[in-house]
C-alpha distance (Angstrom), angle and dihedral (degrees) to the residues before:
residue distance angle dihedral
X1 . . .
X2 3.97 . .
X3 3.58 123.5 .
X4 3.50 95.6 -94.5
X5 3.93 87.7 46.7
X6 3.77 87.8 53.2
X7 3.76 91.8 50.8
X8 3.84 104.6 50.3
X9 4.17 80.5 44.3
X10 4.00 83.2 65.7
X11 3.52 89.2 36.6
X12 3.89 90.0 66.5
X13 3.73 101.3 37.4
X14 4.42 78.1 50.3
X15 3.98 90.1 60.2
X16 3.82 93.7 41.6
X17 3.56 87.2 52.1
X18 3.90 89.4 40.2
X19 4.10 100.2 -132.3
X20 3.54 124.2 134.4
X21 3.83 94.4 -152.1
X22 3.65 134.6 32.1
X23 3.73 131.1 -176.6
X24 3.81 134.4 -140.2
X25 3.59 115.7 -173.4
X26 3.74 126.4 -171.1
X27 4.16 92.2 -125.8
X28 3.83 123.6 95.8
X29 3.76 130.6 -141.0
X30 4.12 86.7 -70.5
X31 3.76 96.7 49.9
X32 3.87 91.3 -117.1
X33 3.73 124.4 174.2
X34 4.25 90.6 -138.8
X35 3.82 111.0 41.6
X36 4.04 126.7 -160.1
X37 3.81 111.8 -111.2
X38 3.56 92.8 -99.8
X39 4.16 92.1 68.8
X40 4.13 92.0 41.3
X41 3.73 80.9 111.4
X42 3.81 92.8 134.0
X43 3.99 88.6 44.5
X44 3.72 84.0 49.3
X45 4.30 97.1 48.4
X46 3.67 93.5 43.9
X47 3.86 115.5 21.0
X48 3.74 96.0 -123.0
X49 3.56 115.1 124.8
X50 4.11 101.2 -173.0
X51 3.73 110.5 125.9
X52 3.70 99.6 -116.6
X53 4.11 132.7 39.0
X54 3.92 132.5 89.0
X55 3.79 131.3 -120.0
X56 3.33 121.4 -136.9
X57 3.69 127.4 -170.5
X58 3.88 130.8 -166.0
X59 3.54 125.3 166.7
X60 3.36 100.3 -96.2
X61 4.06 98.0 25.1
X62 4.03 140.9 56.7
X63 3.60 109.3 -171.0
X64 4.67 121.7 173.1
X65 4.07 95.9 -155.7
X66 4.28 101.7 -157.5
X67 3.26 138.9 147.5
X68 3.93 140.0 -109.2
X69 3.74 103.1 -77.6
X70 3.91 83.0 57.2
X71 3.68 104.7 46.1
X72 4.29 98.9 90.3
X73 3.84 84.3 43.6
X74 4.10 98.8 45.7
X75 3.81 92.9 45.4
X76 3.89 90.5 55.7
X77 3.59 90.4 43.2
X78 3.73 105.0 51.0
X79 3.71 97.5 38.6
X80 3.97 95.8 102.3
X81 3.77 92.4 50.8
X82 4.21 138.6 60.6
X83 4.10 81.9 -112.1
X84 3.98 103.5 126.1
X85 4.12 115.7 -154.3
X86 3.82 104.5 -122.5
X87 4.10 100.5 -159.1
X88 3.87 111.5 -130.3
X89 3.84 103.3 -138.9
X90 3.94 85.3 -163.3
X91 4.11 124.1 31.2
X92 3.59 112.8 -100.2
X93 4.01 99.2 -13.1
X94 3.76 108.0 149.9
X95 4.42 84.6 -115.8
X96 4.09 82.4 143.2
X97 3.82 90.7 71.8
X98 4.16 93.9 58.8
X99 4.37 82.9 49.3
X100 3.73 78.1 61.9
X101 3.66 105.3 48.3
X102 3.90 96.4 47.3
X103 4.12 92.5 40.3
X104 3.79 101.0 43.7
X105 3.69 116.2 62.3
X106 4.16 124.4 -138.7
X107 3.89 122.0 -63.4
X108 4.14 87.0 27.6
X109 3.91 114.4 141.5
X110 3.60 121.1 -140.8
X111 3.77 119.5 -156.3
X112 3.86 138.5 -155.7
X113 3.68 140.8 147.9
X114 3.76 104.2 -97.7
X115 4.24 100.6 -153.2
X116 3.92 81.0 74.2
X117 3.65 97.3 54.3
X118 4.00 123.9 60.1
X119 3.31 130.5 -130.0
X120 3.96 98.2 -98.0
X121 3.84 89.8 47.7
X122 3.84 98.1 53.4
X123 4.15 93.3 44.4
X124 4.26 90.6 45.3
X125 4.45 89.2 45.9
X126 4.25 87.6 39.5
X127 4.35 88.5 47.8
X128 4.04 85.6 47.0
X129 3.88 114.4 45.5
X130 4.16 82.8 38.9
X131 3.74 82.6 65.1
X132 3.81 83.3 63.9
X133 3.50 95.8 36.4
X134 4.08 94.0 -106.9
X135 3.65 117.3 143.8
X136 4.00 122.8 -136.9
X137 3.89 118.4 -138.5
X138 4.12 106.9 -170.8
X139 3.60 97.9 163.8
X140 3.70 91.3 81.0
X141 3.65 125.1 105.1
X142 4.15 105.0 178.5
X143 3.68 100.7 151.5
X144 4.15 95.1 73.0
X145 4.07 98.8 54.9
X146 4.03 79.7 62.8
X147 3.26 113.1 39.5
X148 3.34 102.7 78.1
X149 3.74 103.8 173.8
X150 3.70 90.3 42.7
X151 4.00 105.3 157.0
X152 3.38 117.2 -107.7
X153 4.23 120.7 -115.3
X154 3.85 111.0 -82.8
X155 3.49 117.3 -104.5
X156 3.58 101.1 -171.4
X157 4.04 118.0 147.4
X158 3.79 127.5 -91.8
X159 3.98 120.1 -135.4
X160 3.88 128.7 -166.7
X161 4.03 116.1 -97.4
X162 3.94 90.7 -132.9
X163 3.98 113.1 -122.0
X164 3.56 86.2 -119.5
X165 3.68 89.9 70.9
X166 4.13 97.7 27.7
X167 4.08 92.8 53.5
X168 4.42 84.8 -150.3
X169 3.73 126.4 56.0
X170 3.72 121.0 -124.8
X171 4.24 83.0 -100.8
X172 3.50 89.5 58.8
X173 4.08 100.6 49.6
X174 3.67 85.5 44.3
X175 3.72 96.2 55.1
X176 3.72 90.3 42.2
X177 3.91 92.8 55.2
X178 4.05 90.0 38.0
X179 4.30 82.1 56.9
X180 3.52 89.1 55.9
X181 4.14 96.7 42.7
X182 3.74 88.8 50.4
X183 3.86 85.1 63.2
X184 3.33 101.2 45.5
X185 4.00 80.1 48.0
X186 4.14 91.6 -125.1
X187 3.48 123.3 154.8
X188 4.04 96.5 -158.5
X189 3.74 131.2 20.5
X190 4.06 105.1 -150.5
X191 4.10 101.1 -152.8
X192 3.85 109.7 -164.9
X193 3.90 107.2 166.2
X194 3.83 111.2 98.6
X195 3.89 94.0 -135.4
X196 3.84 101.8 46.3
X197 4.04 82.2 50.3
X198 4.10 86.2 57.6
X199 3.47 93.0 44.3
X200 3.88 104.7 47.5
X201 4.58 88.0 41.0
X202 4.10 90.8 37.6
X203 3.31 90.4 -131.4
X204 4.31 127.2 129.0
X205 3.48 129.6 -177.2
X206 4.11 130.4 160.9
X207 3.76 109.1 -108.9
X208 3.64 92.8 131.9
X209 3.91 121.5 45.9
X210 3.84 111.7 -95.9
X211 3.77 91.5 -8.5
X212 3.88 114.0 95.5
X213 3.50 100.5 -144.2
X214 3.88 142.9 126.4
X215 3.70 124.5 -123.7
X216 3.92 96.2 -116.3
X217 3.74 157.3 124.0
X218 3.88 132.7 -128.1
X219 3.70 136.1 -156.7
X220 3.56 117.3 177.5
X221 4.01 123.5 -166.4
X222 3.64 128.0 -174.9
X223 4.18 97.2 -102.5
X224 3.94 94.0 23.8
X225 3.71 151.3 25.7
X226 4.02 136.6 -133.9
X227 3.79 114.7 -157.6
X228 4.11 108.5 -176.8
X229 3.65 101.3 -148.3
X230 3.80 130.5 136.0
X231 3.76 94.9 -99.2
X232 4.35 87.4 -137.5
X233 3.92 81.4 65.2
X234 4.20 86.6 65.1
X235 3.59 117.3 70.4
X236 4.36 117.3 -141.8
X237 3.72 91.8 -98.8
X238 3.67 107.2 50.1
X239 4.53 86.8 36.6
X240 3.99 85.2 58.8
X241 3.86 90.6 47.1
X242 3.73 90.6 53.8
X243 3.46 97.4 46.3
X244 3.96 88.3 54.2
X245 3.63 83.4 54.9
X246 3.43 94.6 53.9
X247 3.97 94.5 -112.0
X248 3.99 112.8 145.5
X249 3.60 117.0 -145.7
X250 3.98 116.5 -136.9
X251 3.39 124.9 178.0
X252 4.07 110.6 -103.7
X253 4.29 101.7 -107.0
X254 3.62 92.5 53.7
X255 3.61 102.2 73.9
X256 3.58 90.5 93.9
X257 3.49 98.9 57.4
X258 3.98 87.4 41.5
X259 4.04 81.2 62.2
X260 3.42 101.9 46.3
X261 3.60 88.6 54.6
X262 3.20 101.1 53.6
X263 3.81 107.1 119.3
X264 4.17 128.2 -113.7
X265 3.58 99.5 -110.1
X266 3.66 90.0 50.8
X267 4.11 121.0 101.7
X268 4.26 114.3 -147.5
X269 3.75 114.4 -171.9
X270 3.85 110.9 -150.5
X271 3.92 137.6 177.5
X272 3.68 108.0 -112.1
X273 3.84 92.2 -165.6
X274 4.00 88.2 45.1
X275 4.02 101.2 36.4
X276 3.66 113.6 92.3
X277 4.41 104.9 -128.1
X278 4.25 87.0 -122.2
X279 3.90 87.9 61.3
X280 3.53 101.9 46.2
X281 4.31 92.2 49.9
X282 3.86 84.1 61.1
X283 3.40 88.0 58.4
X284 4.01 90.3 93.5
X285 3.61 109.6 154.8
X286 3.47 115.8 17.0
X287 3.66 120.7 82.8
X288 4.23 116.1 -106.6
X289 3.86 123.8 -129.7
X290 3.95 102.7 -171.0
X291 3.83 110.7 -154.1
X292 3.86 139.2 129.9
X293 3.68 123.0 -68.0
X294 3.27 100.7 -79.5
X295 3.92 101.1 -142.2
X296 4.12 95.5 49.3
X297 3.87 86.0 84.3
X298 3.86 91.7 43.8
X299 3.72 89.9 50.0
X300 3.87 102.8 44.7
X301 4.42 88.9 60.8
X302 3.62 99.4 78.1
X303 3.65 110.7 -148.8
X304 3.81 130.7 -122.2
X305 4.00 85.4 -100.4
X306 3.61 102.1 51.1
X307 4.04 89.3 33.2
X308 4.10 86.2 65.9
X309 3.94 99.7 46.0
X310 3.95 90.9 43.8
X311 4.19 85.1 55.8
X312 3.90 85.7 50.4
X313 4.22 100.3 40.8
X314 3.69 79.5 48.6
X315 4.00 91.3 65.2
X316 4.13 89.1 31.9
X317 3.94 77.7 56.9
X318 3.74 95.7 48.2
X319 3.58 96.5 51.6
X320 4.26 91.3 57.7
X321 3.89 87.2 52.9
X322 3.35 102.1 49.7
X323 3.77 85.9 47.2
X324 3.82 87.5 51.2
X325 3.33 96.4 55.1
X326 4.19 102.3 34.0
X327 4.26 71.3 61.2
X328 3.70 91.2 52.2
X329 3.66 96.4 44.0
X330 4.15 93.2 55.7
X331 3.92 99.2 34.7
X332 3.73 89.4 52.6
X333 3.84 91.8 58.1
X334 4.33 86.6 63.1
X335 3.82 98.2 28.0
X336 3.62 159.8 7.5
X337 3.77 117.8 -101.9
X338 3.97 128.3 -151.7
X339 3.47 112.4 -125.6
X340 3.66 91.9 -112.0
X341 3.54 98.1 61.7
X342 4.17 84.2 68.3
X343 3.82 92.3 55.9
X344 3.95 83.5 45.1
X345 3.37 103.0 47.0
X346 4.22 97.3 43.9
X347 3.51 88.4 46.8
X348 4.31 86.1 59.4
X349 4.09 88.3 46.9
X350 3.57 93.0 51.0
X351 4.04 101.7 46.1
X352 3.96 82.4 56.2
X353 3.41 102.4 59.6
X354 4.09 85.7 68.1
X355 4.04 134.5 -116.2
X356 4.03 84.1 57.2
X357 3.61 121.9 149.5
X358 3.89 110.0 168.0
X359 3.68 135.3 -69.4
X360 3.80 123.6 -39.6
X361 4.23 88.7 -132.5
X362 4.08 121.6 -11.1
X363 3.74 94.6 -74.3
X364 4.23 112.7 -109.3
X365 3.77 109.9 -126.4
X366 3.52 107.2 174.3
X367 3.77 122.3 168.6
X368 4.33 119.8 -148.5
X369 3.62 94.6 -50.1
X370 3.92 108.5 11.4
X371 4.63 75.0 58.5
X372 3.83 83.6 73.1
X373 3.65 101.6 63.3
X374 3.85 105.2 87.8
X375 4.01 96.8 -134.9
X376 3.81 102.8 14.8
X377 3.82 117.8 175.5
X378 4.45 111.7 -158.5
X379 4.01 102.0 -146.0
X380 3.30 127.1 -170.5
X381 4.06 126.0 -80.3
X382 3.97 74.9 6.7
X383 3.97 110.4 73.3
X384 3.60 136.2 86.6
X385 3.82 126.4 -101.3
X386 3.82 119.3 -115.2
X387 3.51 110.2 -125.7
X388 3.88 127.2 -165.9
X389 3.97 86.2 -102.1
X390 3.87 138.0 56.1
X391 3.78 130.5 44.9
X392 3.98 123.9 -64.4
X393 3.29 119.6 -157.7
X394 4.13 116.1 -159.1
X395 3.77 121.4 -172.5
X396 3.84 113.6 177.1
X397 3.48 145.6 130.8
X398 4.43 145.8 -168.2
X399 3.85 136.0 -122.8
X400 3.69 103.8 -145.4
X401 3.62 120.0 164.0
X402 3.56 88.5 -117.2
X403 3.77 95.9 50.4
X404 3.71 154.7 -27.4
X405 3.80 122.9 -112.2
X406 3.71 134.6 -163.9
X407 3.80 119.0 176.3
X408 4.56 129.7 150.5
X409 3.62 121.6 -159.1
X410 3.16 115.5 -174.4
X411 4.06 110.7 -159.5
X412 3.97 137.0 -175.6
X413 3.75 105.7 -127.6
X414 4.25 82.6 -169.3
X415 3.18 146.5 20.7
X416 4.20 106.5 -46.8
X417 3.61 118.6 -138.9
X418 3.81 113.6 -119.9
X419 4.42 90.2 -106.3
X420 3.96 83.1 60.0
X421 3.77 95.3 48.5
X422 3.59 90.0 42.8
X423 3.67 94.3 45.2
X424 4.29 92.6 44.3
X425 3.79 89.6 47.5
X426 4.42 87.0 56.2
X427 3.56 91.7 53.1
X428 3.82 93.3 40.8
X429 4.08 88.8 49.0
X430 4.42 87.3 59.8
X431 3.27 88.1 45.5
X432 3.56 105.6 52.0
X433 4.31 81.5 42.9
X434 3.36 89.4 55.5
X435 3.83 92.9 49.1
X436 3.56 91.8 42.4
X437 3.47 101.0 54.2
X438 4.10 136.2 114.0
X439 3.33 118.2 -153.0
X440 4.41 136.2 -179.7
X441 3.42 117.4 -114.0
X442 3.75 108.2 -95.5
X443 3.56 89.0 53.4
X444 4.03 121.9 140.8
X445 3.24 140.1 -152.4
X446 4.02 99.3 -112.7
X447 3.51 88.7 58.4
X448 3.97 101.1 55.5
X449 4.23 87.6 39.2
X450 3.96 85.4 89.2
X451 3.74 94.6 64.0
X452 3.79 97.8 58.0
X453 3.80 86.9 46.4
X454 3.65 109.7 44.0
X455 3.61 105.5 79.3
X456 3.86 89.8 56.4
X457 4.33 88.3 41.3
X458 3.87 80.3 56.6
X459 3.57 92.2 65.6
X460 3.56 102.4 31.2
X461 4.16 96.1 -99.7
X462 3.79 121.4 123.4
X463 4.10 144.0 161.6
X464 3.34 135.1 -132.4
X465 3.68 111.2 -143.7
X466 3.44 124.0 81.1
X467 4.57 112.8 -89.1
X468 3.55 100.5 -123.5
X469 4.04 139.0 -2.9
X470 4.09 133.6 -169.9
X471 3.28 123.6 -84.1
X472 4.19 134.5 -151.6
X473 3.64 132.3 -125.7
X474 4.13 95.8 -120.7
X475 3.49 86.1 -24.0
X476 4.24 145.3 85.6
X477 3.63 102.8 -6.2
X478 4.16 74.9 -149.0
X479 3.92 107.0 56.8
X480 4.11 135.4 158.2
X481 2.63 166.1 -87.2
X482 3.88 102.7 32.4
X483 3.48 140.2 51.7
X484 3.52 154.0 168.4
X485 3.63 101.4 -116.6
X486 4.24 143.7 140.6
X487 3.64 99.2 -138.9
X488 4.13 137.6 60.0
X489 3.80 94.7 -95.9
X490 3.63 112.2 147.2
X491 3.68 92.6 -111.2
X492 4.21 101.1 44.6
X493 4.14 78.0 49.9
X494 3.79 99.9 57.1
X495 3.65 119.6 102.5
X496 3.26 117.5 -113.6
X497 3.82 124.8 -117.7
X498 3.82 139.3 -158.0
X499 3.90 104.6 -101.4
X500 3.97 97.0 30.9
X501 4.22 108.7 124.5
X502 3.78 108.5 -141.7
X503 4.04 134.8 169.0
X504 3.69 119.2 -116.0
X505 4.35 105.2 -153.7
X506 3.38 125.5 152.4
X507 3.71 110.4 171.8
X508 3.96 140.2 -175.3
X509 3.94 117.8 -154.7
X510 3.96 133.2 -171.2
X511 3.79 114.4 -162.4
X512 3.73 115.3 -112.4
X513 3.93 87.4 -8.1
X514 3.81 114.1 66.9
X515 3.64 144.6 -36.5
X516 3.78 125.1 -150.5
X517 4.51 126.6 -165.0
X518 3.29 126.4 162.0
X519 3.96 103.8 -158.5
X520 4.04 121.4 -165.0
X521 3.50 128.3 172.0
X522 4.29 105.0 -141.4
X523 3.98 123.6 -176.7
X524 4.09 119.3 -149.7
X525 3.21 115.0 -117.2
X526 3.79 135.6 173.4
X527 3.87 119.2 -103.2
X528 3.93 116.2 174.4
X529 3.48 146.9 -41.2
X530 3.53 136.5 -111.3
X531 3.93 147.3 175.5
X532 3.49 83.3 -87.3
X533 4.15 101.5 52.2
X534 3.56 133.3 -94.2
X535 3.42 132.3 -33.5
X536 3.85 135.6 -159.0
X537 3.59 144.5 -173.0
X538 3.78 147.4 -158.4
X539 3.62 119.9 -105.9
X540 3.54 112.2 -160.3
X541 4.37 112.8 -135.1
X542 4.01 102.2 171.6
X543 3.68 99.4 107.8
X544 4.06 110.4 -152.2
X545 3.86 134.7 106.6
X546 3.59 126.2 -103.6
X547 4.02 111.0 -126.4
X548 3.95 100.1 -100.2
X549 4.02 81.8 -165.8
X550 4.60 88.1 75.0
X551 4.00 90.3 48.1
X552 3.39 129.9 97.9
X553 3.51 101.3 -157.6
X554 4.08 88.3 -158.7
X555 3.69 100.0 67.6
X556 4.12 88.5 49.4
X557 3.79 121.0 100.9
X558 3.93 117.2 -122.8
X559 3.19 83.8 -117.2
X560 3.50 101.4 48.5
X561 3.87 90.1 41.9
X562 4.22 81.7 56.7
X563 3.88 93.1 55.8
X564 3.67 96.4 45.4
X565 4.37 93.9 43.3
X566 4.38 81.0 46.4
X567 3.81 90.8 51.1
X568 4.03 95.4 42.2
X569 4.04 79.0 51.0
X570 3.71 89.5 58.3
X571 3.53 104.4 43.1
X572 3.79 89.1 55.7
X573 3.79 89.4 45.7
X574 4.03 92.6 44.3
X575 3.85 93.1 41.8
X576 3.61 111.5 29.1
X577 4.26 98.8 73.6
X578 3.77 79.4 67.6
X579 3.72 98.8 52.1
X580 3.85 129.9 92.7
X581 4.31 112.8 -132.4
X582 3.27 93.4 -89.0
X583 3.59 99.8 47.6
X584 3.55 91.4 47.0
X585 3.90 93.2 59.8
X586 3.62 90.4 45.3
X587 3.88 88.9 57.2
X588 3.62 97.4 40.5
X589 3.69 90.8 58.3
X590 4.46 95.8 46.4
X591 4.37 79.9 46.8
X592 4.14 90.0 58.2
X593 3.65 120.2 145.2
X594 3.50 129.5 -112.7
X595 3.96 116.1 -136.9
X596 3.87 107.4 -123.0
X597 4.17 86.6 -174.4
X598 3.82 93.6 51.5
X599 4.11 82.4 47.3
X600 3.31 87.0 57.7
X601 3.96 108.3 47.7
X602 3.58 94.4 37.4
């Protein structure tokens, strides 16, 4: 079936079901960002693949509601069906709810499969469209009677995340989050999210695409833990380890029945914003404590172990760019290159520097005007050819097992016009702030979000995406609870913490011209204390250099001409005991210093 096929399908399993609405999310029963094929039901309905946006179908309307990083990608993606782009005017605000209430008229019912919506998000879109008088069906699940070649749920093993590389056993995470359950006087801690369910078992696996995680459940009690997995997943090792950790191995469906039965003079903690609305109402006797996910906190302070392999993958990682791009330097002086070939290619020079498995997110090469679109993806027979001019910008990252990495340079591959330069050297300025900065504990991540941004607000020039998100030790590339972010979201609200991995990029785009991001990954750390508390900073660990060719060195501070000259010192330093002769003197000459006295007299 086409898209249009696919839709008047729905359409008839909508009247049988009598709704005038139904709504296909791109979640999956554990509210995760990155979903395993067999939850792409949004991808499926519409045909867009971003990684965020909702479908919403009516009888006599198909609207994809995303946001800005999406819109190049959605309009080229939902031209060959009836599917309409509805432009988010703020990332992942709920603006497809008031579309309902002014296009559906009183007593309508509004339908949607409620394992793919949490708790919070089913109570907040039942309080809205009652306003309206609209009803809200989430017991129906319409998309499976038509999908008929639906992929079936991976079943791909599990393998233990050594201690050497975790820095805590499974014992001790457990104990930790059993502490904190005895306080909040819990009997059971239900863990839904795939990557908190890695992290507290040390165990990884690749059920979802660039995310090493299991499909799973969790329940944890105070003596003894339930881990919902289908037990052919678990190889005989790892299932007798469990079981001398007291961890009981259930097979993944029966979690609800495991809830149900829970007893009435039992307590269950669960995540409100994490708990799908279906698997709390099975939840029939015992009594409910809602609070967050207890581990996400846990998770988000690296330890000292994981702190000292992510400084080394960091340098493992450097070494496969600069290979990448000595490549792209010399092949571009015989031929043009499709974009893929860059996402092909990096992906070779980072599986041999060893503990590799796979890219952290499908890496974003975008060439001049393909750099513009937020989260572009080059496919085949589609993508641009690099030519030896114009500005590429490259956005990738690795899953090793002794770290994830994110990191975008953006690079002129000719001779820059003086707007680029001018518009490179803006974003570079907020980043450098941002990298610069000191900051008293208690400090969050909407308040720091105006220092990567002002230099471009000075001229008029801004970004949409958020500055900086968390990121996972050999886990989601995306990861809470912080952020860098200019709204009240949960995540640009959280304090930050020393130990907490976060991305620092600012960016600058021009629609079907060029895009520009300059992507570090920065750890908090403490720095001193005063009268008036303690203070920390970041401490930047990716390890690459910043393309001296973009910057004009006369709109840079001294002192922000010192910080970048200090941190081209240390990536050679860091980088270059792991470089052949050659290599070296390619590095040497991208790491360059920029004269702050000739700055200053000319």
């Amino acid at each position: 079936m086409n898209i249009n096929q696919r839709i008047a399908s729905l359409r008839r399993e909508m009247k049988k079901s009598n709704i005038d609405a139904y709504l296909v999310p791109s979640s999956d029963p554990h509210q995760s960002e990155y979903v395993a094929a067999h939850w792409q039901t949004r991808k499926w309905i519409s045909g867009f693949t971003g990684s965020a946006g909702i479908a919403v179908i009516t009888e006599n309307h198909a609207g994809l509601w995303t946001d800005s990083r999406y819109f190049l990608q959605a309009d080229d993606e939902l031209s060959d069906s009836e599917i309409v782009l509805q432009k988010q005017k703020i990332s992942h605000a709920p603006e497809h709810i008031s579309w309902l209430k002014e296009n559906l008229p009183p007593g309508s019912i509004v339908g949607c499969d409620g394992m793919m919506f949490s708790i919070n998000q089913i109570n907040s879109l039942e309080n809205s469209l009652g306003e309206n008088d609209i009803a809200l069906d989430y017991n129906l699940d319409l998309i499976s009677s038509i999908w008929h070649d639906r992929p079936a749920l991976p079943d791909n093993l599990i393998f233990e995340h050594e201690i050497k590389f975790a820095g805590k056993s499974r014992l001790e995470k457990l104990n930790e989050i059993r502490e904190i359950m005895r306080q909040k006087q819990a009997d059971f801690h239900l863990v839904t999210t795939l990557d908190d369910i890695a992290w507290i078992f040390n165990f990884r696996s690749s059920d979802v695409e660039c995310n090493p995680v299991s499909i799973a459940y969790a329940v944890i009690g105070l003596e003894e833990a339930f881990l919902f997995i289908d037990e052919a997943k678990v190889p005989n090792d790892l299932s007798t380890k469990f079981k001398d950790d007291k961890i009981q191995l259930i097979p993944y469906p029966d979690i609800q029945s495991f809830l149900e039965n829970l007893s009435e003079d039992e307590t269950i903690l669960i995540d409100p914003t994490r708990t799908s609305i279906l698997l709390q109402n099975v939840i029939r006797n015992a009594q409910i404590v809602f609070s967050n996910t207890i581990s996400i906190h846990l998770k988000a302070i690296k330890n000292a172990t994981e702190i000292s392999h992510i400084k080394n993958v960091m340098r493992k990682d450097a070494v496969a760019l600069l290979k990448l791009f000595r490549w792209l330097d010399e092949t571009l002086s015989e031929r043009e290159i499709p974009e893929t070939e860059v996402a092909e290619k990096l992906n070779g020079f980072r599986d041999a520097q060893g503990n590799y498995h796979g890219e952290s997110f499908a890496a974003i090469v975008g060439y001049n005007g393909n750099g513009a679109i937020v989260h572009y993806r080059a496919m085949p027979g589609k993508c641009s050819m690099i030519k030896n001019e114009g500005i590429l910008l490259l956005d990738s990252g690795g899953q090793y097992t002794d770290g994830t990495t994110d990191i975008t340079r953006t690079v002129a591959l000719g001779s820059p016009t003086e707007e680029q330069r001018r518009n490179f050297t803006l974003v570079l300025k907020g980043h450098i702030d941002l990298a610069m900065v000191k900051f008293p504990h208690g400090t969050r991540g909407n308040q720091l979000e105006i220092l990567a941004r002002r230099a471009l607000w000075d001229q008029g020039l801004n970004y949409s995406h958020g500055t900086g998100h968390g990121v996972g030790f050999f886990l989601n590339v995306h990861e809470g609870p912080q952020a860098l972010g200019t709204g009240a979201t949960a995540k640009a609200a959280t304090v930050f913490e020393p130990g907490m991995l976060t991305s620092n990029e600012p960016g600058f785009y021009k629609t079907n011209e060029y895009g520009i991001r300059i992507e570090n990954l920065v750890l908090v750390v403490d720095d001193y204390k005063t009268d008036f508390g303690k203070f920390l900073k970041f401490e930047t660990v990716t390890l690459f250099p910043i393309d001296l060719n973009l910057i004009d060195k006369y709109l840079l501070s001294e002192k922000e001409i010192s910080w970048l000259n200090n941190y081209h010192q240390r990536v050679y330093d860091e980088v270059a005991p792991l470089l052949d002769e050659d290599e070296k003197s390619w590095l040497k000459d991208k790491c360059g210093k920029i004269s702050i006295e000739e700055k200053t007299l000319l």
